[in-house]
C-alpha positions in Angstrom: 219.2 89.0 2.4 219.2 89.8 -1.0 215.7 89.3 -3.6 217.2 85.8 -4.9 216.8 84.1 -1.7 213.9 86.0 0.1 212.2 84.5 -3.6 213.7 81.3 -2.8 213.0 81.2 0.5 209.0 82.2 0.1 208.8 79.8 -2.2 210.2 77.3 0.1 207.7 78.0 2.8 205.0 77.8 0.7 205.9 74.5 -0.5 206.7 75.6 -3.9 210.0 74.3 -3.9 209.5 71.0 -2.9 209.8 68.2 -6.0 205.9 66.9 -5.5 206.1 62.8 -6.8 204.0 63.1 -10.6 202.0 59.7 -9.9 202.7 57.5 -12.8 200.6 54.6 -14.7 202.3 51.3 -15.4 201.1 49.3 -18.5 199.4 46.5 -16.7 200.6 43.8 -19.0 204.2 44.7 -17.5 203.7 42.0 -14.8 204.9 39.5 -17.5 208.0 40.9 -17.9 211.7 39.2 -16.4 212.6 40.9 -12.9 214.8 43.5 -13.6 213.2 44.2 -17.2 209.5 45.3 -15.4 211.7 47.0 -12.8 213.7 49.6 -14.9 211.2 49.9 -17.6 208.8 51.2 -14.7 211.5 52.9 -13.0 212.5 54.5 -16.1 209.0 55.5 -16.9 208.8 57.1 -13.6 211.7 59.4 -13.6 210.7 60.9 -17.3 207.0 61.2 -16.0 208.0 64.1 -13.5 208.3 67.7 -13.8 211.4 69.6 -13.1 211.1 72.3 -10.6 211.9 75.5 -11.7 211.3 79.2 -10.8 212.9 82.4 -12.1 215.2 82.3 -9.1 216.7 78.9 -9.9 220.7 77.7 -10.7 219.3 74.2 -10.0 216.4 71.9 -10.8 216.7 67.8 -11.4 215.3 66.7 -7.8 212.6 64.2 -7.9 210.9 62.6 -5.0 209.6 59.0 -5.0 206.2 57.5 -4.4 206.5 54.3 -3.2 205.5 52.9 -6.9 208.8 51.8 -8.4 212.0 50.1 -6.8 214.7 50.9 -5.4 212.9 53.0 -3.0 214.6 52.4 0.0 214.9 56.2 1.9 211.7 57.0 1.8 210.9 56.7 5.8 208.0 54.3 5.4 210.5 51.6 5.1 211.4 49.4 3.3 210.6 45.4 2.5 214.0 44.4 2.0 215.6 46.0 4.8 216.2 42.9 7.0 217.8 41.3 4.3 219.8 44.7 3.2 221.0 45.3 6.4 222.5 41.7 7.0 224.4 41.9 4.2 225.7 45.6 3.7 225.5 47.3 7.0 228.5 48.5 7.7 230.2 46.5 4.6 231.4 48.9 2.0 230.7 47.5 -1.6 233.5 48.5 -4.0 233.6 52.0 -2.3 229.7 52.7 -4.3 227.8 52.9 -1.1 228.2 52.6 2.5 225.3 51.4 4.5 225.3 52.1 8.0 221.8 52.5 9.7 220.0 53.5 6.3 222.0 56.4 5.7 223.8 55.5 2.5 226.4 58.3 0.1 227.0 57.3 -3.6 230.3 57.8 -5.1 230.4 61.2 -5.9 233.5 61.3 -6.6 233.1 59.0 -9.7 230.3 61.3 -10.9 232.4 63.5 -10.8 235.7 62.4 -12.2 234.1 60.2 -15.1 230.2 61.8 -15.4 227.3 59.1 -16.3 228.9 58.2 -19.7 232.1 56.9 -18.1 230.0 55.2 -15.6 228.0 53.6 -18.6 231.4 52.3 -20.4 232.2 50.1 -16.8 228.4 49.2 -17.3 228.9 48.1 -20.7 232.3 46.4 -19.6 230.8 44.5 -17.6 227.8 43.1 -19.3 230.6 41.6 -21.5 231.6 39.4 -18.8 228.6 38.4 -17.0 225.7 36.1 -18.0 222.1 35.3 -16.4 220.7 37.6 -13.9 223.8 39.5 -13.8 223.8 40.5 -16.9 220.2 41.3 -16.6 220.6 43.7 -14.0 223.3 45.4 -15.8 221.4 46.1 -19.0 218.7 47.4 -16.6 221.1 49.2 -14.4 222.2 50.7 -18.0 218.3 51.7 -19.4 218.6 53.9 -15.8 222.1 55.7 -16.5 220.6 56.6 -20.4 217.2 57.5 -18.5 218.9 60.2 -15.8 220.4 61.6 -19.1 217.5 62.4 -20.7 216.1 63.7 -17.6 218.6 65.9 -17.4 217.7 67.1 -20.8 214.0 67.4 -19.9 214.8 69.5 -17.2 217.4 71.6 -19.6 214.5 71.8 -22.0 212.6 73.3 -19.1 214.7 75.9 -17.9 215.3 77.2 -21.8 211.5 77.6 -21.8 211.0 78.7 -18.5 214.0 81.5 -19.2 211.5 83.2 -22.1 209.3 84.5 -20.0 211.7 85.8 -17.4 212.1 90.1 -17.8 214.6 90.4 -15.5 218.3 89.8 -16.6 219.9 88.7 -14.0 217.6 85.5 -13.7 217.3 84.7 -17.0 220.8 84.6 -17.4 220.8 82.4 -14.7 218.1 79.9 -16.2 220.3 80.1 -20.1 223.2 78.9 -18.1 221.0 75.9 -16.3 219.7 75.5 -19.2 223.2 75.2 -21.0 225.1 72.9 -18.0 222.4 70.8 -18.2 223.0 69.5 -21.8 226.3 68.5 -20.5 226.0 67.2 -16.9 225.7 64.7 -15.5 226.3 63.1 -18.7 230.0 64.3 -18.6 232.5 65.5 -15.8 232.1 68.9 -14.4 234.1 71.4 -15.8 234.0 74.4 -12.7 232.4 74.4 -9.5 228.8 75.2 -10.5 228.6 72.4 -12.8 229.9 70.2 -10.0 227.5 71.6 -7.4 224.6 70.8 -9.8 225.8 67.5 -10.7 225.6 66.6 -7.3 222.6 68.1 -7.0 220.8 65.8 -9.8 222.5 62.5 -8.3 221.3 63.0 -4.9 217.7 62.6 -5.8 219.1 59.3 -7.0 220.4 58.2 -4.0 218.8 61.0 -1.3 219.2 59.9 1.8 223.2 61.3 2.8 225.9 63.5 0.6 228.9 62.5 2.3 232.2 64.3 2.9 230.6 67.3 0.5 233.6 69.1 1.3 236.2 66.9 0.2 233.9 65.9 -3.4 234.1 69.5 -4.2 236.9 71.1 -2.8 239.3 70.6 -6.4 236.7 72.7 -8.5 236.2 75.3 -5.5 240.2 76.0 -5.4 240.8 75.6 -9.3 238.0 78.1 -9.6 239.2 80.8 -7.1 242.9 80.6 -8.7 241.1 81.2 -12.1 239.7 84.3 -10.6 236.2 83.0 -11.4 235.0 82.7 -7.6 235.8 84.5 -4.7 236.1 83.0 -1.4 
């Protein structure tokens, strides 16, 4: 065991490591607000109120945890309020191949993270709006406040890791935090180039959606091979 993960592994048990919810005020006067308006401004207000987590030992940070205090809050154990009605009409019913909901274990579509990144996701976004009116239309143009709000956590959390990096001594590590630092200004915004920018895009989508990753394997298998015939990994 090497001093990366006895470090990471301390921290761990210590509960250092664990993304602690930062609890997050609401404007009061967002009870007036449409549906899906007060619901993505409060989630988005949410997600840029937390704090990345970040140590000198880190090639990842973008996790966040829930509180209960925003939507779309469904795997967080105390249950949900919606789950009779989610389960009647998803459980075990694939919806265009974006989530499958069996039992409340659900996997996003990694695979489109990772073949188109957030900004191709934001172009079918914006495709659609074009074609829908009324509360569909509403719930894309909040679904698409979301999409430009996980980007600019991302760049938070970039931002972090380049200050965090300055006041690392060691090499090795802060080498390790420049590069975070540096895939973070491009992911998840844009497609994975190698196999660490797809781990970490990953990574930052599962606190999205955190309750299953799926067939991992198969997700990240084509940057994992490409990589060892570059020579840049080794099996």
């Amino acid at each position: 065991m090497n001093e990366r993960i006895k470090g990471l592994l301390n921290l761990t048990l210590n509960g250092e490591n664990y993304a602690h919810p930062n609890p997050t005020k609401f404007d009061r006067e967002d009870v007036f607000l449409p549906k899906f308006e007060k619901e993505s401004k409060q989630l988005c207000e949410y997600i840029l109120n937390q704090k990345p987590i970040i140590s000198k030992y880190s090639l990842m940070t973008g996790f966040f945890n829930t509180d209960g205090s925003i939507v779309g809050d469904m795997f967080r154990r105390k249950g949900h309020k919606w789950w009779q009605s989610i389960s009647r009409e998803f459980y075990c019913q694939p919806l265009d191949n974006l989530v499958t909901l069996e039992w409340q274990h659900a996997t996003a579509d990694y695979t489109k993270a990772l073949s188109i990144g957030m900004n191709g996701i934001l172009k079918e976004v914006d495709e659609s709006i074009e074609k829908f009116d009324g509360e569909k239309k509403d719930y894309l143009i909040a679904l698409k406040k979301v999409g430009e709000t996980l980007i600019a956590w991302a760049r938070i959390c970039s931002d972090k890791a380049s200050e965090f990096a300055k006041t690392v001594e060691e090499e090795e590590y802060r080498k390790n935090l420049e590069k975070l630092a540096k895939t973070l200004q491009r992911i998840p915004e844009n497609p994975p180039q190698n196999f660490y920018e797809a781990v970490l895009t990953v990574y930052f989508w599962f606190a999205t959606d955190p309750d299953s990753l799926g067939t991992l394997d198969r997700y990240l298998a084509p940057f994992y091979f490409a990589d060892i015939e570059k020579g840049v990994l080794t099996k």
